[in-house]
C-alpha positions as CSV (number, residue, x, y, z in Angstrom):
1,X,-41.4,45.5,-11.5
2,X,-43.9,48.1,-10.6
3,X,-46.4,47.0,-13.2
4,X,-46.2,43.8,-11.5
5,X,-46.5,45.1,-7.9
6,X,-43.2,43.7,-7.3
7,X,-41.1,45.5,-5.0
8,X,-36.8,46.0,-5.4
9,X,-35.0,44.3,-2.3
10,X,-31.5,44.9,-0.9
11,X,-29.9,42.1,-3.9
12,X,-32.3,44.6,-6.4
13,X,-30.8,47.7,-5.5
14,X,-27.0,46.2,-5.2
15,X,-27.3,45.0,-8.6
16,X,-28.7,48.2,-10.0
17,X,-26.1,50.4,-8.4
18,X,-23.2,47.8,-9.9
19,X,-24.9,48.7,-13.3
20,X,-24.4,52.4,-12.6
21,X,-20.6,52.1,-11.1
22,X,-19.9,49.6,-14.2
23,X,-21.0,52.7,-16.7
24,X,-20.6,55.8,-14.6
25,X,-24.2,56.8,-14.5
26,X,-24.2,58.6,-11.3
27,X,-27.3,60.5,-12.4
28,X,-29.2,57.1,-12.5
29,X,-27.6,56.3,-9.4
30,X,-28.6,59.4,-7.5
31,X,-32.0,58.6,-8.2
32,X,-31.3,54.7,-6.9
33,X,-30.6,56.7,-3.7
34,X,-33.7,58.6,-3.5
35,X,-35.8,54.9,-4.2
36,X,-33.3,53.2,-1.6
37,X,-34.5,56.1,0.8
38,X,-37.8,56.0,0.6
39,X,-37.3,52.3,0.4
40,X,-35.7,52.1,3.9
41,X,-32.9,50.4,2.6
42,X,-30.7,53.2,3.4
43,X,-29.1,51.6,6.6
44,X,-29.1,48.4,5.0
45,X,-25.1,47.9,5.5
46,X,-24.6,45.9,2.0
47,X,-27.0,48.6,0.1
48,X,-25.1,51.4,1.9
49,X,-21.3,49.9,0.9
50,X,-22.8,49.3,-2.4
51,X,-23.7,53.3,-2.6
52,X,-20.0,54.3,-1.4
53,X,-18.5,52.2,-3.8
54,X,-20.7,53.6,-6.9
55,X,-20.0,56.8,-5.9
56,X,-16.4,56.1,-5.9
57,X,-16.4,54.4,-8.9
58,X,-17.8,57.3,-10.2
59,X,-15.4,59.9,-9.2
60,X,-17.7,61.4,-6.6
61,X,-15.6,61.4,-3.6
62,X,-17.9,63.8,-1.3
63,X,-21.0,61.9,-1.8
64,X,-19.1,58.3,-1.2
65,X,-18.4,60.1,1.8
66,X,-21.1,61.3,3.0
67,X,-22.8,57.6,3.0
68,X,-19.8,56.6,4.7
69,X,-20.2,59.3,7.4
70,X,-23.6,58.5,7.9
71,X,-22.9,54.9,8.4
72,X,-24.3,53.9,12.4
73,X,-21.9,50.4,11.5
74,X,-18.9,50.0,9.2
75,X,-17.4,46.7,8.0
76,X,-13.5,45.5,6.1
77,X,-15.7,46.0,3.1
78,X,-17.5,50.2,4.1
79,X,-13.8,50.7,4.4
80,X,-12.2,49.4,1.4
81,X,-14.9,51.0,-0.5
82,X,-13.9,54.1,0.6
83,X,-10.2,53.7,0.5
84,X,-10.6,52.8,-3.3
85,X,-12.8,55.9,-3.4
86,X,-9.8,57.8,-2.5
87,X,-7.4,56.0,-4.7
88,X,-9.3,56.7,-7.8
89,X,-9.1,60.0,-7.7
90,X,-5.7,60.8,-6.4
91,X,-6.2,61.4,-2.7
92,X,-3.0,59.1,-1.6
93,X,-3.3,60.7,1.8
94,X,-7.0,60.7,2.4
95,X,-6.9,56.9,1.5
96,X,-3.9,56.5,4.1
97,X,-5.6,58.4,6.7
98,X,-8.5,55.8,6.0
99,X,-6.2,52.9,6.6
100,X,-5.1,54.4,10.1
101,X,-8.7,54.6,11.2
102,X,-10.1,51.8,10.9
């Protein structure tokens, strides 16, 4: 894309970060998060559920959450995302406490 002056967009970046949840390549996807930064696509509400769900998917609980913290607006799908972060590693009552919160 960059050899074409082609710039990634919201559906580029979702896509990517699927790739990276789909194969647990959190490195990869920690970099995504640096170009989705500097992209300002980092409030971009379906990039950002995207980014908690990869992180879940990825067993990386504290950084799922930390998107999800810094979230200005959450949606039914911010939420589940970070439910099922919980669930797939364990944390019954973290993913419960979720539940009651939102």
């Amino acid at each position: 894309m960059a050899d074409e002056a082609i710039e990634p967009n919201d559906y580029t970046f979702v896509s990517l970060l699927k790739a990276c949840a789909n194969t647990c390549n959190v490195e990869l996807g920690r970099k995504l998060h640096a170009d989705i930064c500097i992209n300002g696509y980092a409030t971009d509400l379906f990039v950002a559920n995207t980014l908690v769900s990869m992180y879940g998917k990825c067993r990386e609980t504290t950084e799922a959450e930390q998107v999800f913290q810094g979230l200005s607006r959450r949606d039914i799908v911010s939420w589940t995302a970070m439910i099922s972060a919980y669930v797939d590693v364990g944390l019954g009552e973290e993913s419960l406490l979720a539940y009651r919160q939102m």
